[in-house]
Biopython code that builds the backbone (N, CA, C, O; Angstrom):
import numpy as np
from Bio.PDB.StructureBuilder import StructureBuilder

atoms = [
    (1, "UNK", "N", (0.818, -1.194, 0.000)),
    (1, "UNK", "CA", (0.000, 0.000, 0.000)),
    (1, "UNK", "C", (0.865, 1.263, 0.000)),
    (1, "UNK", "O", (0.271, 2.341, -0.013)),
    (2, "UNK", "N", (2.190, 1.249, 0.013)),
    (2, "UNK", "CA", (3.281, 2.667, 0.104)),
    (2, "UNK", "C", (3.207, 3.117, -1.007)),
    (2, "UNK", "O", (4.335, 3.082, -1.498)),
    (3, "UNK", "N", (2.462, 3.544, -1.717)),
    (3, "UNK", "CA", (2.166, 4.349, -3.207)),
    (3, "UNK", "C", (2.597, 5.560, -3.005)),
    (3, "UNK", "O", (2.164, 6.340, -2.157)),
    (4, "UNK", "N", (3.655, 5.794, -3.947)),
    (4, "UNK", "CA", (4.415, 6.997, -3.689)),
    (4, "UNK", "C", (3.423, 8.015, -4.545)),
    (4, "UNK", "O", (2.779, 7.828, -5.578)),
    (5, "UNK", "N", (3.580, 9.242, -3.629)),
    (5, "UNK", "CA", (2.637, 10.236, -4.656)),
    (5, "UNK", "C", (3.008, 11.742, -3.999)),
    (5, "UNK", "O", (3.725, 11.694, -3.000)),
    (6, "UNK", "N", (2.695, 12.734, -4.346)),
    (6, "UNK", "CA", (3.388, 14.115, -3.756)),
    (6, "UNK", "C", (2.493, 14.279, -2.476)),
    (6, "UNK", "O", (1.374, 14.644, -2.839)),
    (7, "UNK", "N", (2.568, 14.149, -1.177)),
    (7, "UNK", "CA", (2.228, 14.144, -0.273)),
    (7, "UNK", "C", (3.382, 13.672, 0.545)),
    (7, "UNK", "O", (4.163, 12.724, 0.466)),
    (8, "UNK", "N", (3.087, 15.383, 1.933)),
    (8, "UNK", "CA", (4.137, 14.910, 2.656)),
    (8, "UNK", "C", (3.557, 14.357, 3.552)),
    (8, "UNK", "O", (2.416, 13.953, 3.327)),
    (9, "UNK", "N", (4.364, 14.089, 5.311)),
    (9, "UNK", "CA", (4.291, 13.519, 6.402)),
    (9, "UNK", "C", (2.620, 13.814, 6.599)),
    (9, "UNK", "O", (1.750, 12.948, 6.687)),
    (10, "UNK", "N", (2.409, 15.463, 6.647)),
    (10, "UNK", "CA", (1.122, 15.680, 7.587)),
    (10, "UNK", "C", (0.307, 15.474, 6.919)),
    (10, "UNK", "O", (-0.751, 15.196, 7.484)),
    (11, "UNK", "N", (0.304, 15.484, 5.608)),
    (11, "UNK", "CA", (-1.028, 15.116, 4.472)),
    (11, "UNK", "C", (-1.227, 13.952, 4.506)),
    (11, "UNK", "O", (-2.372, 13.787, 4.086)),
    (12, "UNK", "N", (-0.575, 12.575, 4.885)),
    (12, "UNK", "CA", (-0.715, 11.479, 4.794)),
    (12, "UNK", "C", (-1.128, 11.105, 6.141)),
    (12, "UNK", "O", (-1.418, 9.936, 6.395)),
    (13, "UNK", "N", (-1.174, 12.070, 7.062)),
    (13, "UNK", "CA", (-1.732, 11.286, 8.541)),
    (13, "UNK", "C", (-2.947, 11.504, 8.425)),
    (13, "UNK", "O", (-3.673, 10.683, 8.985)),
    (14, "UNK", "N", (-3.588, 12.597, 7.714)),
    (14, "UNK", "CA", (-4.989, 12.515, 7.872)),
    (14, "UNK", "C", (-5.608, 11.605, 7.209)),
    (14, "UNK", "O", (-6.718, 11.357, 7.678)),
    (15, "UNK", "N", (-5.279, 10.922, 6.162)),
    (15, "UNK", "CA", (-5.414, 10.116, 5.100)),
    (15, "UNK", "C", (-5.337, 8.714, 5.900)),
    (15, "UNK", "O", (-6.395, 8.088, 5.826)),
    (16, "UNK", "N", (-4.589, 8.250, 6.450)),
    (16, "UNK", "CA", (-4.162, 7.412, 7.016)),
    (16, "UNK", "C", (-5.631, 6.806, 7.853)),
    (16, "UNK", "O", (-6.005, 5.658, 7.609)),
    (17, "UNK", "N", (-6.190, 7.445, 8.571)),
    (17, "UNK", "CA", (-7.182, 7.248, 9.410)),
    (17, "UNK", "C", (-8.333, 6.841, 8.728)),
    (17, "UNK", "O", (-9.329, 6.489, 9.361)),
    (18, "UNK", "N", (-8.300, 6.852, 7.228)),
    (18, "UNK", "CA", (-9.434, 6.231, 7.031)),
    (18, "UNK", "C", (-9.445, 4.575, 6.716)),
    (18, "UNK", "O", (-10.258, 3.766, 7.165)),
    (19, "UNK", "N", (-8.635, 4.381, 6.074)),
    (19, "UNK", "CA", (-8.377, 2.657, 5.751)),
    (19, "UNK", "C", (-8.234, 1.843, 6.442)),
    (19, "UNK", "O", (-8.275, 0.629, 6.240)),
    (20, "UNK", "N", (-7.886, 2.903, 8.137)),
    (20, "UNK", "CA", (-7.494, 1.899, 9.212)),
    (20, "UNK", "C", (-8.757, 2.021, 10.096)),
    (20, "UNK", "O", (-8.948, 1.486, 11.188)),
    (21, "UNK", "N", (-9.669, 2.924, 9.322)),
    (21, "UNK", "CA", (-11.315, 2.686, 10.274)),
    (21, "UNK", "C", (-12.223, 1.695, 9.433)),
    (21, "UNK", "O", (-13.258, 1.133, 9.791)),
    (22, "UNK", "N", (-11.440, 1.619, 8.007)),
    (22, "UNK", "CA", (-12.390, 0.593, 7.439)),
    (22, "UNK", "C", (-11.669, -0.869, 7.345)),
    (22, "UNK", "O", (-12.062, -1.917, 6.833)),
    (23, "UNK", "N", (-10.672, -0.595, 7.917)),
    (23, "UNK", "CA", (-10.179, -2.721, 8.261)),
    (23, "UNK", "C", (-8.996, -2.555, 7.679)),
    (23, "UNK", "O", (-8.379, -3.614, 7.789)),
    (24, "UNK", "N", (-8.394, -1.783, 7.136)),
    (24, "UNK", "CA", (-6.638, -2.036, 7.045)),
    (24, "UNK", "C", (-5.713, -2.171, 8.012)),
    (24, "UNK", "O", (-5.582, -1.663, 9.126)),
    (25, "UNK", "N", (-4.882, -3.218, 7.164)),
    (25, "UNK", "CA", (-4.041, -3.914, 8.398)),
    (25, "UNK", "C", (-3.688, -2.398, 8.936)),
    (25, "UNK", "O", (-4.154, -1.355, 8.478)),
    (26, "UNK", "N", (-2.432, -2.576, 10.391)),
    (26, "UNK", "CA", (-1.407, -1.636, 10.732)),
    (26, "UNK", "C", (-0.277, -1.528, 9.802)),
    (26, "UNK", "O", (0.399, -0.506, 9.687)),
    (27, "UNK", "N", (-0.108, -2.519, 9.199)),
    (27, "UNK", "CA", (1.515, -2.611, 8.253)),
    (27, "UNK", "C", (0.837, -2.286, 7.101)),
    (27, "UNK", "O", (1.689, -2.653, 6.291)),
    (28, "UNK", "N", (-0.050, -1.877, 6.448)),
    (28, "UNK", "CA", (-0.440, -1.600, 4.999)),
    (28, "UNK", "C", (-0.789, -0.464, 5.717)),
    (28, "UNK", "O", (-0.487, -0.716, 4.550)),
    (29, "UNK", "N", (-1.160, 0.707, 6.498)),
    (29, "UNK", "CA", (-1.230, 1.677, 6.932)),
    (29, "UNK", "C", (-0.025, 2.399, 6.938)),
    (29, "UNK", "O", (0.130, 3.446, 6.310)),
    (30, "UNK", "N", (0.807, 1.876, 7.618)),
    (30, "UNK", "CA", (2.218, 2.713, 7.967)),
    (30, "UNK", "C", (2.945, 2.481, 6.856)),
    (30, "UNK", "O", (3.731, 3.391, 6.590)),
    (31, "UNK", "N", (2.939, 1.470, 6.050)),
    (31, "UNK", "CA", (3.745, 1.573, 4.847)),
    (31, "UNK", "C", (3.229, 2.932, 4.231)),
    (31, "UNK", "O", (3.898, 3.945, 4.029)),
    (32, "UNK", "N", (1.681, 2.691, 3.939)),
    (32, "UNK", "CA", (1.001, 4.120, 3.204)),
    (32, "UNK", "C", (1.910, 5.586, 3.492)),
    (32, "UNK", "O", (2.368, 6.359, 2.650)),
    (33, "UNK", "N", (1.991, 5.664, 5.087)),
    (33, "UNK", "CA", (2.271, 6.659, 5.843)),
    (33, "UNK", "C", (3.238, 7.268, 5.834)),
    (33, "UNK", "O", (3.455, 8.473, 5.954)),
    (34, "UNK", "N", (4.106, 6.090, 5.630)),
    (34, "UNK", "CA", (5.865, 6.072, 5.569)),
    (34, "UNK", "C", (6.251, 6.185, 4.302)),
    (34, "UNK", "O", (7.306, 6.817, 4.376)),
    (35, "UNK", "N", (6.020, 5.940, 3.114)),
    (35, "UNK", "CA", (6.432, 5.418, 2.151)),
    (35, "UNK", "C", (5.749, 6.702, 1.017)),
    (35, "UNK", "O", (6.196, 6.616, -0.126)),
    (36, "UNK", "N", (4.810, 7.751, 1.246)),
    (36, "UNK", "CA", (4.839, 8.756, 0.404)),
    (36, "UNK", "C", (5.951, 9.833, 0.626)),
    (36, "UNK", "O", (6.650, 10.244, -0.301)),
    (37, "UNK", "N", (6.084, 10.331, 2.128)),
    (37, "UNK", "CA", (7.394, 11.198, 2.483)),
    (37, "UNK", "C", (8.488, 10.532, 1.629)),
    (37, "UNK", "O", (9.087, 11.149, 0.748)),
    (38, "UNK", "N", (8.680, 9.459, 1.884)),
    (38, "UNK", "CA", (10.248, 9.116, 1.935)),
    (38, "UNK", "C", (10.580, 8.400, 0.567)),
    (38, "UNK", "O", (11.698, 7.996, 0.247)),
    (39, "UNK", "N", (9.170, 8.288, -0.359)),
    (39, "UNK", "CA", (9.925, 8.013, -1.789)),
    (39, "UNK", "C", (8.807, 8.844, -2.747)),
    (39, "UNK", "O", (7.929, 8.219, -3.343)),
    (40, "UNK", "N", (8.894, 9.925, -2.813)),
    (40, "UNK", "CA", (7.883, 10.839, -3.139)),
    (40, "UNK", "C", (8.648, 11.567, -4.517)),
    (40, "UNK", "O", (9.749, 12.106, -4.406)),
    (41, "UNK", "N", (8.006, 11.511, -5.637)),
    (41, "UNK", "CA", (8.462, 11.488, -6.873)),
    (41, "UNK", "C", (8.622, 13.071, -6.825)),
    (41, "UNK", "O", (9.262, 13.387, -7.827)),
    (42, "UNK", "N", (8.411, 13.811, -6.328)),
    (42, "UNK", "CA", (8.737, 15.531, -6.732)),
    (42, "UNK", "C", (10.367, 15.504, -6.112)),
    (42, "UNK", "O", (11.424, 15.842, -6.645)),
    (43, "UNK", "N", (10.097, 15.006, -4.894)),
    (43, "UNK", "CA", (11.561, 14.988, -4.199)),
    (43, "UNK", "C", (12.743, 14.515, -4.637)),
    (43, "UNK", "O", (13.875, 14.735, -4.208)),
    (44, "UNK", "N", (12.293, 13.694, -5.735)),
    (44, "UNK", "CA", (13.372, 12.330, -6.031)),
    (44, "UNK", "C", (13.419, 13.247, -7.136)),
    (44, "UNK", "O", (14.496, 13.823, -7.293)),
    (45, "UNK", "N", (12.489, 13.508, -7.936)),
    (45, "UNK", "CA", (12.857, 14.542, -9.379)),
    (45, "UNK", "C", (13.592, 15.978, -8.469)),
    (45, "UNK", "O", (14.821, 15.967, -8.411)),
    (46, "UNK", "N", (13.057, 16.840, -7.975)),
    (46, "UNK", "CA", (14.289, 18.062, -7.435)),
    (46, "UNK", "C", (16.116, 17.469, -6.973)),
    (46, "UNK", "O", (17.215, 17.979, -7.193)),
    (47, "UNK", "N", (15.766, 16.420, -6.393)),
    (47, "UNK", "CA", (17.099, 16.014, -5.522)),
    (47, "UNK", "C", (17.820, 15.412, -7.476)),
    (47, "UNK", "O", (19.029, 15.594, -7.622)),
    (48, "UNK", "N", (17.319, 15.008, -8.280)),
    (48, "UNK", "CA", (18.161, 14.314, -9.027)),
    (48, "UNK", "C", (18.680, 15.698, -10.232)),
    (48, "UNK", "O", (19.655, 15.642, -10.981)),
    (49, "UNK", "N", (18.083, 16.402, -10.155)),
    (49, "UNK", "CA", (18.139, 17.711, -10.530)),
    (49, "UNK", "C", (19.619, 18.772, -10.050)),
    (49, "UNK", "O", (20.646, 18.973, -10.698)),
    (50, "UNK", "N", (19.226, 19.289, -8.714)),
    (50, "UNK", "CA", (20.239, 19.628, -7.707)),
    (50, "UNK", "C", (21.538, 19.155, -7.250)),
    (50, "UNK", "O", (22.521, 19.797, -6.880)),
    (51, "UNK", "N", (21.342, 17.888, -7.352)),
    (51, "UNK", "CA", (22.235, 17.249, -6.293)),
    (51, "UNK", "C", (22.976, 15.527, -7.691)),
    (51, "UNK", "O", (22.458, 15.007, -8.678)),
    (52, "UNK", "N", (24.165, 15.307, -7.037)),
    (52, "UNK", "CA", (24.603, 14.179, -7.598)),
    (52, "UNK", "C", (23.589, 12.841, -7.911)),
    (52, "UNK", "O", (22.714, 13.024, -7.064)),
    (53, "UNK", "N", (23.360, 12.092, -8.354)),
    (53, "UNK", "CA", (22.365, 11.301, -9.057)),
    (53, "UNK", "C", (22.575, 10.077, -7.418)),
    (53, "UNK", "O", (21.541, 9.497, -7.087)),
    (54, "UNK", "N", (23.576, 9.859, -6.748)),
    (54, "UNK", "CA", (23.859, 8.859, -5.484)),
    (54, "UNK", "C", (22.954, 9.209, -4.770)),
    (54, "UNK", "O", (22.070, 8.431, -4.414)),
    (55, "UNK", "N", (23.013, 10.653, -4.371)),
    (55, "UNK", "CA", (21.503, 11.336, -3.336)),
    (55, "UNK", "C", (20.377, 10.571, -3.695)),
    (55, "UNK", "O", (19.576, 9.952, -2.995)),
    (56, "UNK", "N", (20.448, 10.700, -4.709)),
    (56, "UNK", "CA", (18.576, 10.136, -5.108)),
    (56, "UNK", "C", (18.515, 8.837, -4.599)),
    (56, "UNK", "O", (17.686, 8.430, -3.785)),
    (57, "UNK", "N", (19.984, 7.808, -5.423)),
    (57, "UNK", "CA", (19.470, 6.708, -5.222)),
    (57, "UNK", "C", (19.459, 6.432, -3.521)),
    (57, "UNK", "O", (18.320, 6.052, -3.248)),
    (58, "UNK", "N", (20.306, 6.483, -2.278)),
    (58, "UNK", "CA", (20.577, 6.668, -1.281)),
    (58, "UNK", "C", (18.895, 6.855, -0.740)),
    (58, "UNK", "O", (18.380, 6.039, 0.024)),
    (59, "UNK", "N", (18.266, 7.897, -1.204)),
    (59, "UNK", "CA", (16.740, 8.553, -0.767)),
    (59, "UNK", "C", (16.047, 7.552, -0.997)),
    (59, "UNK", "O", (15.259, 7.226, -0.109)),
    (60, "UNK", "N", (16.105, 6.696, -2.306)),
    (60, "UNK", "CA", (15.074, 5.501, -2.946)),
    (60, "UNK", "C", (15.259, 4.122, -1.982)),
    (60, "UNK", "O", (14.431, 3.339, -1.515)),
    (61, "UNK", "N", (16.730, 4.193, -1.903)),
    (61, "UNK", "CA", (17.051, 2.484, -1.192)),
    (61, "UNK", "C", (16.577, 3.142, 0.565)),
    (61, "UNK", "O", (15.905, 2.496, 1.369)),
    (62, "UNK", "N", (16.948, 4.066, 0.724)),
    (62, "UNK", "CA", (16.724, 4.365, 2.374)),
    (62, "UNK", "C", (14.862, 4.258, 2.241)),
    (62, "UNK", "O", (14.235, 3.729, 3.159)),
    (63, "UNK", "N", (14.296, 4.699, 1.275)),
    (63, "UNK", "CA", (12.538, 5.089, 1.731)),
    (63, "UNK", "C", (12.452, 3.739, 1.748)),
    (63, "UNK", "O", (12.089, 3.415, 2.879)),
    (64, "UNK", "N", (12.608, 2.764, 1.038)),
    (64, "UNK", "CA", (12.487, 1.190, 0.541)),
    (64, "UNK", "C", (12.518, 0.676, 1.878)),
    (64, "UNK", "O", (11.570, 0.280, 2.556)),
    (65, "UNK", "N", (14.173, 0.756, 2.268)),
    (65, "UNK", "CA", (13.946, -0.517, 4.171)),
    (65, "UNK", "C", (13.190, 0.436, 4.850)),
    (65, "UNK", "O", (12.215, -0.130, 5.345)),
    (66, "UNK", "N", (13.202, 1.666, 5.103)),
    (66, "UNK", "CA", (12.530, 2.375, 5.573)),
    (66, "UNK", "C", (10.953, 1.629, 6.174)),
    (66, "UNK", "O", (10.577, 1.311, 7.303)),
    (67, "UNK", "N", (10.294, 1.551, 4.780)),
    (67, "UNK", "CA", (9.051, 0.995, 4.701)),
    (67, "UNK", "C", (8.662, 0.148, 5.121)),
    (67, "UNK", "O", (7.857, 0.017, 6.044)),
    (68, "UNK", "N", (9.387, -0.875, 4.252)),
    (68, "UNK", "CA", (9.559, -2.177, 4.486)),
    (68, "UNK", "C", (9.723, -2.712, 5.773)),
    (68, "UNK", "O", (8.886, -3.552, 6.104)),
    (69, "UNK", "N", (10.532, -2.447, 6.510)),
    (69, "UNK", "CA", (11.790, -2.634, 7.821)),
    (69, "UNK", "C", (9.998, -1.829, 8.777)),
    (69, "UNK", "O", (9.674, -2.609, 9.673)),
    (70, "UNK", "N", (9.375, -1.055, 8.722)),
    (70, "UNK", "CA", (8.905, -0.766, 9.759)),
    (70, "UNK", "C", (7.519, -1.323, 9.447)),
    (70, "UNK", "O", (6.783, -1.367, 10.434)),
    (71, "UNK", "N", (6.981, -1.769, 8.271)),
    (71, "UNK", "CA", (5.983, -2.454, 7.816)),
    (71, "UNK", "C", (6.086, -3.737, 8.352)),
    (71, "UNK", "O", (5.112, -4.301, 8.852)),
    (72, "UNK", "N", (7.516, -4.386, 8.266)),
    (72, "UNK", "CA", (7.763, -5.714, 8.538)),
    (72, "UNK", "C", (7.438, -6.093, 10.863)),
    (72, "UNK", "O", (6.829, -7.011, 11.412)),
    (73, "UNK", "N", (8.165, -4.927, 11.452)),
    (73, "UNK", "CA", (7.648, -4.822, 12.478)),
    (73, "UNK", "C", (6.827, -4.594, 12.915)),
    (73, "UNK", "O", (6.590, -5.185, 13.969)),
    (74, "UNK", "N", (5.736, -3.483, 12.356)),
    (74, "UNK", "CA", (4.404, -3.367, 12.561)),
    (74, "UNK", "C", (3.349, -4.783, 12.674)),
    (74, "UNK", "O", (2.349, -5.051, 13.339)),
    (75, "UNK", "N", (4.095, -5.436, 11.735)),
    (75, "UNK", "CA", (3.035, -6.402, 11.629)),
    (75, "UNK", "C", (2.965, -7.747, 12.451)),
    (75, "UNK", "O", (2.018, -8.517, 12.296)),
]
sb = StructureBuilder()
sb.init_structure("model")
sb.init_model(0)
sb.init_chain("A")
sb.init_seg("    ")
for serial, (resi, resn, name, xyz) in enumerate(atoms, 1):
    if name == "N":
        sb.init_residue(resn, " ", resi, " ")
    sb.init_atom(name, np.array(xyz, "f"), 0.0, 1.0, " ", f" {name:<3s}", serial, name[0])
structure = sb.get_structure()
């Protein structure tokens, strides 16, 4: 459920509260939650722009365990 899309941290908490009032797991929630900040395609397009092309990837593999890694404990 971590569908990356331009939404940061606080836009995705309000969002968050609904899938988990209609029966979504906790780990398909927090992936949601976690996983637009931290692999969010405007960010990854400015940073690859600005900055050396390693930043980006560094941002992509970090949002990835990120997700994953706290999806995997959540659950």
């Amino acid at each position: 459920m971590a569908m990356p899309s331009m939404m940061c941290t606080c836009c995705t908490a309000r969002i968050t509260r609904t899938p988990r009032g209609q029966g979504a797991s906790a780990a398909a929630t927090v992936a949601y939650w976690l996983g637009n900040p931290a692999i969010n395609p405007a960010v990854l397009v400015f940073l690859i722009m600005v900055a050396p092309w390693q930043w980006a990837a560094t941002q992509v593999a970090a949002g990835v365990v990120l997700v994953v890694g706290v999806s995997v404990l959540v659950a």
